[in-house]
C-alpha positions, 0 to 999 in steps of 0.5 A, spaced: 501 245 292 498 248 286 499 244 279 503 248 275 508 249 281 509 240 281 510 241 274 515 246 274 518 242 280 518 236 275 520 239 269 526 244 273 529 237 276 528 233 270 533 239 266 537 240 272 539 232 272 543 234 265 543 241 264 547 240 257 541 235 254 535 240 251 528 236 252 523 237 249 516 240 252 512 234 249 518 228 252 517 232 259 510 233 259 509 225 256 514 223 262 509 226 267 503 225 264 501 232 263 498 236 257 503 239 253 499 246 252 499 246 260 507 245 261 508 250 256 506 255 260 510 253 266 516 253 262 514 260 259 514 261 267 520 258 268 525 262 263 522 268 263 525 268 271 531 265 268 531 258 270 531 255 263 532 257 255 529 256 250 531 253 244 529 253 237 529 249 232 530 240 231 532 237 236 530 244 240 527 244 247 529 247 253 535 246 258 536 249 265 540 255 266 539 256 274 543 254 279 541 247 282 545 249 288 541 256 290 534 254 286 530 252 292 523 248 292 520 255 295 523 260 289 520 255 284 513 255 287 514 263 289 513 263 281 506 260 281 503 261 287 502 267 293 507 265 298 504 270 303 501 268 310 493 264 310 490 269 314 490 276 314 492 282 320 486 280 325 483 287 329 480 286 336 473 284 334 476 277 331 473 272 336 479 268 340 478 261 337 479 265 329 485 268 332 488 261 336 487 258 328 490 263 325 496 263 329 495 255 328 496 256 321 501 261 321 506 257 325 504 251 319 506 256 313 511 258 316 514 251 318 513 250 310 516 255 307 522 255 312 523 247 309 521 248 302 527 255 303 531 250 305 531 243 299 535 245 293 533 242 286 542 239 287 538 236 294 532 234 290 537 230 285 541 226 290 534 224 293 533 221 286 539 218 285 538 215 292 531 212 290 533 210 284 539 207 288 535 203 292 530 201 288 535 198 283 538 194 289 531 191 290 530 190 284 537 185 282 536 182 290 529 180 287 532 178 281 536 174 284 532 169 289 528 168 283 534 165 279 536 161 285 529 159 287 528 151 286 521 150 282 519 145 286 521 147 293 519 155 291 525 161 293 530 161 299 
C-alpha cells in the first residue's frame, strides 16, 4: 500500500472519530509524523471525492463528510492507487510457470480487494476503541500490581 493511500487511511479515521470536530492538516500530519505538504495533497484528494470539507479561516481545518458506514478501505486507496489486476491478459506464448504465477497473483489481488471492499472506516473505529480498550485495561491492571507490590518482596 502506497503512502498516501496510509495517509488518507489515517487522516479519514481521525476525522471520521468525531465528524463535527475540524482538524487541522498540521495536528493530523504531527499526530502520524507525516510532512504537511504531503498530507495536504492527500486531503485535496479526499474532498475532491467527497469524503472530507474544507474549511477555512482560524480554527479552520478539515471535517469528514462521507459516510463511515459505506466508506470502505478499498474505496479510499481506489483514490490513490491502480486497483486493476497485477498482471496483464496473457497470449498463448506465455510460458506455463508466467501464467501459473499470474493466476497465484490473481487469486491474491483478489482475495485483497475482496477484504479491503468488505472493512469500513465505522469497522476501523471500533477496532480502535477496542485496542485502545484494552490497552487501558492493561495498563490500570499493571498500575495496579505495581501499587500493591511489596518493595522488599517485589510484586505479586
Amino acid at each position: 500500500m502506497q503512502k498516501s493511500s496510509r495517509l488518507a487511511i489515517f487522516a479519514l479515521l481521525e476525522l471520521a472519530s468525531d465528524p463535527e470536530r475540524q482538524v487541522s492538516v498540521s495536528e493530523i500530519g504531527e499526530k502520524y509524523g507525516v510532512s504537511s505538504h504531503h498530507l495536504a495533497k492527500v486531503m485535496h484528494t479526499l474532498g475532491r471525492a467527497g469524503l472530507v470539507r474544507s474549511i477555512r479561516g482560524v480554527g479552520g481545518g478539515y471535517s469528514f463528510s462521507g459516510n463511515a458506514r459505506r466508506v470502505t478501505l478499498l474505496d479510499v486507496i481506489g483514490l490513490f492507487e491502480d486497483v486493476s489486476p497485477a498482471c496483464e491478459p496473457l497470449d498463448l506464448a506465455t510460458p506455463a510457470a508466467e501464467k501459473a504465477l499470474c493466476q497465484v497473483l490473481a487469486e491474491i489481488d483478489d482475495i485483497a480487494k475482496a477484504t479491503l471492499g468488505a472493512i469500513t472506516l465505522a469497522t476501523m473505529l471500533k477496532n480502535i476503541r477496542r485496542i485502545e480498550q484494552r490497552s487501558a485495561a492493561r495498563t490500570t491492571a499493571a498500575d495496579d500490581d505495581a501499587a500493591t507490590a511489596d518493595p522488599r518482596t517485589g510484586p505479586g
